[in-house]
VOGUFI-362736 format. One record per residue (C-alpha): x, y, z. Coordinates in Angstrom, 2 decimals. Last residue first. Layout:
<recs>
<rec px="X" py="Y" pz="Z"/>
...
</recs>
This chain:
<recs>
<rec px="9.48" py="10.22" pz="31.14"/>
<rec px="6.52" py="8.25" pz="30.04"/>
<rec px="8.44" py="5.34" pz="28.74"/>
<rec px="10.37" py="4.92" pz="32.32"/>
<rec px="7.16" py="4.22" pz="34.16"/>
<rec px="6.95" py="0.65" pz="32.30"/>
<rec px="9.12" py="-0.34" pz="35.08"/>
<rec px="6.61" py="0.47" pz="37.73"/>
<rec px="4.55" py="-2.97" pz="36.84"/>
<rec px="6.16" py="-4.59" pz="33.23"/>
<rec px="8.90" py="-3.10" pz="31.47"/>
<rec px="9.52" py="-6.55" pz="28.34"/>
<rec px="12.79" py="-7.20" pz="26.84"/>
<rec px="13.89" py="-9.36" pz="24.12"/>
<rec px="17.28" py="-9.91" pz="22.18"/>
<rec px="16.22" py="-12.26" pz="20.64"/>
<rec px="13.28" py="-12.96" pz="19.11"/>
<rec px="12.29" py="-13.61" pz="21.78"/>
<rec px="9.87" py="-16.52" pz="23.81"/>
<rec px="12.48" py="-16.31" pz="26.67"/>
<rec px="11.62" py="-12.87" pz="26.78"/>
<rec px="7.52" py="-13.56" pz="26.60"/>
<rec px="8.16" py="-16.24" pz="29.20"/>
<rec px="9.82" py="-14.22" pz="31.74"/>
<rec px="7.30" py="-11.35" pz="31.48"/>
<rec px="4.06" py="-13.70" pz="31.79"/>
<rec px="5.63" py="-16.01" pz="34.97"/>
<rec px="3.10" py="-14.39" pz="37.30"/>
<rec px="0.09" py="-13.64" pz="35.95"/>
<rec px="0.06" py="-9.53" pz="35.17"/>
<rec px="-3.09" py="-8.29" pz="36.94"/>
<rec px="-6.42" py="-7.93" pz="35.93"/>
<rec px="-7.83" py="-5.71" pz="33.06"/>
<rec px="-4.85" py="-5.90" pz="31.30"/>
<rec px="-2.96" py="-4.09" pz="28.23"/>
<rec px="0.19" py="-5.00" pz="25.98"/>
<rec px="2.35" py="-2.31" pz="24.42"/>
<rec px="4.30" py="-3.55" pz="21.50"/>
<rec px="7.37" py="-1.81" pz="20.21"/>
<rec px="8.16" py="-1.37" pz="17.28"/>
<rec px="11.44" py="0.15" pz="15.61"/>
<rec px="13.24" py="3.59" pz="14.98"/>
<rec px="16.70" py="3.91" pz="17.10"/>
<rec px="17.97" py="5.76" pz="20.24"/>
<rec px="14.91" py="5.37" pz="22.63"/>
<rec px="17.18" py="3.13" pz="24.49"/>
<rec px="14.25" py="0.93" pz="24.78"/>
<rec px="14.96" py="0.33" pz="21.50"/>
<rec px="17.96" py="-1.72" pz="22.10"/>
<rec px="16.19" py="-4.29" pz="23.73"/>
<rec px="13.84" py="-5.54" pz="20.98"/>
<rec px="10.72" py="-5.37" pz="22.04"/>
<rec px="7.35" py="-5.57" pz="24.53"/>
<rec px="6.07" py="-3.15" pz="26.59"/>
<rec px="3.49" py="-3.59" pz="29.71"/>
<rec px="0.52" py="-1.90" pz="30.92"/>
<rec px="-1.93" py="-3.18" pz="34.10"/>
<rec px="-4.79" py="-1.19" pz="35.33"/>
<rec px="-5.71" py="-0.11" pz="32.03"/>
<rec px="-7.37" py="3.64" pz="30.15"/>
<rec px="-5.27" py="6.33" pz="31.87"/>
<rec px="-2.17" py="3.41" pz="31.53"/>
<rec px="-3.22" py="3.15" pz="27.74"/>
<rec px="-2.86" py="6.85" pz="27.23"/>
<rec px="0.21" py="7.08" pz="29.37"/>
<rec px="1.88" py="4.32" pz="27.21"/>
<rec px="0.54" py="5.86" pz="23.97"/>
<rec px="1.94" py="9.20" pz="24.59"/>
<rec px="5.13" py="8.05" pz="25.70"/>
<rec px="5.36" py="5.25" pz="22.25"/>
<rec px="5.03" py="8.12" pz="20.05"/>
<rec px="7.28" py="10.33" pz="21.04"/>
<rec px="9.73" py="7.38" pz="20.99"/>
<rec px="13.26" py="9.92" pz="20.49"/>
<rec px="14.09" py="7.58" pz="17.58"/>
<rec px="10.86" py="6.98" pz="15.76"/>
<rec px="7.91" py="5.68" pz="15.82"/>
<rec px="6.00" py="1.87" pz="15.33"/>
<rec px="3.08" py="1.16" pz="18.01"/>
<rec px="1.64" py="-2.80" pz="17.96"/>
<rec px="-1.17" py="-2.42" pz="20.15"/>
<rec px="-1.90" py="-5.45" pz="21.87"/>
<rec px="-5.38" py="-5.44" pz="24.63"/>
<rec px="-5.13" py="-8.76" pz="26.50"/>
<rec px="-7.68" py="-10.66" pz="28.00"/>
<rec px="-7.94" py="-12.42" pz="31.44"/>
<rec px="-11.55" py="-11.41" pz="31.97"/>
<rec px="-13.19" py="-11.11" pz="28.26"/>
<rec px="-12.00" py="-7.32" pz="26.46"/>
<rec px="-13.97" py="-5.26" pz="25.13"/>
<rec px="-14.26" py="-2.71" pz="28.02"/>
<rec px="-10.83" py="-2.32" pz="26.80"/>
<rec px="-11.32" py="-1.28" pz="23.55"/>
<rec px="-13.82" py="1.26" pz="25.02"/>
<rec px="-11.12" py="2.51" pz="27.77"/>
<rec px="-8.30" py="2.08" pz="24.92"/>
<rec px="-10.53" py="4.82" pz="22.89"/>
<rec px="-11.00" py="6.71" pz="25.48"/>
<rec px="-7.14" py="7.33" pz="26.36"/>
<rec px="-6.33" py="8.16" pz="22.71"/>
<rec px="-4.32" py="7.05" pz="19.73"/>
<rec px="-7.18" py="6.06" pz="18.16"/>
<rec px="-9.32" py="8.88" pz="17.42"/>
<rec px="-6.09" py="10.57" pz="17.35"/>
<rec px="-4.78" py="8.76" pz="13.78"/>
<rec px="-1.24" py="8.32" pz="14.36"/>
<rec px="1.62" py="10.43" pz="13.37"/>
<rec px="5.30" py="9.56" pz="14.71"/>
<rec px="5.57" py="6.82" pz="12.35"/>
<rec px="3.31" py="3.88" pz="11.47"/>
<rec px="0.22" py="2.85" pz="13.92"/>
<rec px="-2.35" py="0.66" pz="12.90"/>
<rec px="-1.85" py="-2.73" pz="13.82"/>
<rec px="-4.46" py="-2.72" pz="16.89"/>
<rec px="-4.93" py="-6.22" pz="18.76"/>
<rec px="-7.96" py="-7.57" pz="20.71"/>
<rec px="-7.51" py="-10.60" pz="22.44"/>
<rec px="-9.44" py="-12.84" pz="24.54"/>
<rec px="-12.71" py="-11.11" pz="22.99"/>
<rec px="-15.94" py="-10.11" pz="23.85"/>
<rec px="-18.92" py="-9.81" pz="22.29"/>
<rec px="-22.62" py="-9.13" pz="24.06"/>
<rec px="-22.24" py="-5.65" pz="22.96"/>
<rec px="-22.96" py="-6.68" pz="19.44"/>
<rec px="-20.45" py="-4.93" pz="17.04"/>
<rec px="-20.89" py="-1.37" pz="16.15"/>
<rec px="-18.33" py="0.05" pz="18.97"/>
<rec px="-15.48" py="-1.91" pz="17.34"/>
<rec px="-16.31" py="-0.94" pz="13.29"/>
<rec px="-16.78" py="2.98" pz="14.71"/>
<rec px="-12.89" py="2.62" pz="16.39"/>
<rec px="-11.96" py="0.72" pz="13.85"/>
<rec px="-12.65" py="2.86" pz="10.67"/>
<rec px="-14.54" py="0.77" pz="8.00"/>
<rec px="-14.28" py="-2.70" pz="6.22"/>
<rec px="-15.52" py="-5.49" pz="8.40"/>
<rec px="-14.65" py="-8.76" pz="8.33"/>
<rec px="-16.01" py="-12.27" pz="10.10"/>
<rec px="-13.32" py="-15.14" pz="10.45"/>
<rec px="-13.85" py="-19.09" pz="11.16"/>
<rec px="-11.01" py="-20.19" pz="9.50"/>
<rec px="-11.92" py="-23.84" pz="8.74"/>
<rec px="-9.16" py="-24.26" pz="6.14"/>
<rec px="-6.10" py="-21.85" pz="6.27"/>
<rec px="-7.07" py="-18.34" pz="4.47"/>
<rec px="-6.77" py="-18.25" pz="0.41"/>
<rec px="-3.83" py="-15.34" pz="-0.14"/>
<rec px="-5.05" py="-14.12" pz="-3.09"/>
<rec px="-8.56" py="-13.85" pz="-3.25"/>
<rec px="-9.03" py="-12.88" pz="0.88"/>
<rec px="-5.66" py="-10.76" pz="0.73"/>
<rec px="-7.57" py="-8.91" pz="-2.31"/>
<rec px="-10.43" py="-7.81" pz="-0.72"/>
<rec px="-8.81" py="-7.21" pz="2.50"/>
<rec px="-6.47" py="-4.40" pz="0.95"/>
<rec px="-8.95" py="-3.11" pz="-1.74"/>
<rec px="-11.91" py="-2.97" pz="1.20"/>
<rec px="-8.62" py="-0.39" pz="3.04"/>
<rec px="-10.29" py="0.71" pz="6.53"/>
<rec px="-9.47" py="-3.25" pz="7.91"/>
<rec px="-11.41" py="-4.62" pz="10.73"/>
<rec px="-10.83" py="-8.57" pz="11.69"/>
<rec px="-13.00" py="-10.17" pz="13.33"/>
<rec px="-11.99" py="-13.76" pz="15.17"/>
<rec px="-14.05" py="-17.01" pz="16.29"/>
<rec px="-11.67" py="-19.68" pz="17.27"/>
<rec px="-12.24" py="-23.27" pz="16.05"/>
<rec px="-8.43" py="-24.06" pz="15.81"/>
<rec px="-5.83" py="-22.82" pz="18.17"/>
<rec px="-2.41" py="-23.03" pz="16.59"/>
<rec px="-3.63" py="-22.58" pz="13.04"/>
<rec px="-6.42" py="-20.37" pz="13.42"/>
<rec px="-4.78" py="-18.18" pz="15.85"/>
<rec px="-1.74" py="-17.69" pz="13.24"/>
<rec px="-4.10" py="-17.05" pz="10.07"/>
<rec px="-5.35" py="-14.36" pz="11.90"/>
<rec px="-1.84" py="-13.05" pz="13.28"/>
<rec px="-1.08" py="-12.83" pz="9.45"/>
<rec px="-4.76" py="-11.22" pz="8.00"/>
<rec px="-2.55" py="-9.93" pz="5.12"/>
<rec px="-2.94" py="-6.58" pz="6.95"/>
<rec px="-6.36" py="-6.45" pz="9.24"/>
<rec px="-5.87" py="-3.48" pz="10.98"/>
<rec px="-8.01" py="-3.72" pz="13.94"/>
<rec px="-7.98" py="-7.62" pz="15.00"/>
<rec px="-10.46" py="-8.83" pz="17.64"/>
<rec px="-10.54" py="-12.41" pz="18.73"/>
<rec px="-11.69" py="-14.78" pz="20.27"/>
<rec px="-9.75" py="-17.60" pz="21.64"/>
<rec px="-9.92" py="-21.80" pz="20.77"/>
<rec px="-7.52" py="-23.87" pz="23.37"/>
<rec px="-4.20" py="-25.30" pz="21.57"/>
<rec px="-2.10" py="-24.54" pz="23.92"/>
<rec px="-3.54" py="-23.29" pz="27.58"/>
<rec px="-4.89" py="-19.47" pz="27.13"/>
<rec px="-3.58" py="-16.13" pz="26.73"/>
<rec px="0.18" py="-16.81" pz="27.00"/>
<rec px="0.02" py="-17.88" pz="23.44"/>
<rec px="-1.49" py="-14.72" pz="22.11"/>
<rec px="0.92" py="-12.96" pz="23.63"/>
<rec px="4.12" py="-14.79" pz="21.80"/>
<rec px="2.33" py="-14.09" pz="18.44"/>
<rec px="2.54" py="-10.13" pz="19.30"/>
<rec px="6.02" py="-11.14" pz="19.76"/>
<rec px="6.02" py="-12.29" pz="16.39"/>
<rec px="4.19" py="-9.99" pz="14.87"/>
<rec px="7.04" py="-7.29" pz="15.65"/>
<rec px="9.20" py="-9.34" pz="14.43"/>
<rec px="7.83" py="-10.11" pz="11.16"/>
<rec px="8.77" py="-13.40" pz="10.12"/>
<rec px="5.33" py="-15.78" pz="11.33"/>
<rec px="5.54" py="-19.57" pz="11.08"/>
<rec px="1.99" py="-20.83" pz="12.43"/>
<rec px="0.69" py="-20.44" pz="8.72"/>
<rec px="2.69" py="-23.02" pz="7.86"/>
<rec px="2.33" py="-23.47" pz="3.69"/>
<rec px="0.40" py="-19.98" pz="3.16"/>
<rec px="3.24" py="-18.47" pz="4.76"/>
<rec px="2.52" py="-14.44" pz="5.47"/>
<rec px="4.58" py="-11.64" pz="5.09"/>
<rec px="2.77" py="-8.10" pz="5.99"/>
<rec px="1.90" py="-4.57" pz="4.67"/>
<rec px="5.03" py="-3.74" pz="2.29"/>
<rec px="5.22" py="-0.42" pz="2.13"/>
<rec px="4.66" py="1.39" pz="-1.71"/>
<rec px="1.58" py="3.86" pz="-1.37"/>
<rec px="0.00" py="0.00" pz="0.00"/>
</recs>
């Protein structure tokens, strides 16, 4: 899309996924529930439908939606790139914010996970404390709120959405390559939100999980992106 590359995908072994960033998204989504147990879930920013093809094929029978603002995007990921078999997976093409907030209330989801963000300029309908509170609010007890957030060196970005999502969350954490947390370099990092508390074990295993080298600021720690 206007030239960037929107996702990698394996049609072969769809539980193989390169991106980093997607990856440790990936490594979340495991920690949600046992192996292999069916999740909901909730993606805004649909891509190539990657992390969808993921749940599917680690945890078959879940029930996903997947929002995407581009129809000529989704439209032709669904022709092209054929999703694995028995993908149960219900799309919506429209802002995700309004897509969200028109689904039944009755829904919840395990996980809900925003791949919008690119640069230092993000849409601030988004980017905001109430709409993390109403993503939130969407979430089933235990689930996790991922927002994949990509700026540059100085992570303007990434301090504005960790206060937002602390305003909106009782428990924030950040997940990424090591270096950036020097602030030094452009990259990802993914900020993962919590109704309940963090389960014990959670930050160990999402490091161990990498790529490599991994950390993750969970508790007070993730104070030192909002200085």
């Amino acid at each position: 899309m206007d030239g960037a590359e929107q996702s990698h995908v394996n049609l072969v072994a769809p539980h193989e996924v390169f991106y980093e960033y997607l990856r440790r998204i990936a490594n979340a989504i495991d920690l949600v529930k046992p192996a292999g147990e069916h999740i909901t879930a909730l993606h805004l920013g649909a891509g190539a439908l990657t992390l969808a093809r993921f749940i599917q094929a680690t945890r078959p029978g879940s029930v996903q939606h997947a929002v995407e603002l581009e129809r000529g995007l989704l439209d032709f990921v669904m022709e092209a790139l054929p999703l694995p078999a028995g993908t149960v997976l219900n799309t919506h093409v429209g802002d995700a914010r309004e897509e969200m907030a028109a689904l039944p209330l009755e829904l919840r989801f395990d996980v809900i996970i925003l791949d919008i963000f690119s640069g230092p300029e993000a849409p601030a309908h988004l980017a905001c404390a109430d709409f993390y509170r109403e993503a939130a609010a969407r979430l089933a007890p235990g689930g996790v709120l991922a927002v994949n957030v990509g700026d540059e060196p100085g992570f303007t970005l990434v301090t504005s959405q960790t206060k937002a999502m602390q305003e909106a969350m009782s428990n924030v954490a950040a997940y990424g390559t090591s270096m950036l947390f020097s602030r030094r370099y452009p990259g990802n990092i993914i900020l993962l939100g919590r109704n309940q508390p963090w389960p014990d074990g959670w930050a160990q295993a999402l490091v161990a999980a990498g790529p490599h080298p991994a950390t993750v600021l969970a508790g007070t720690d993730v104070d030192e992106l909002t200085t």
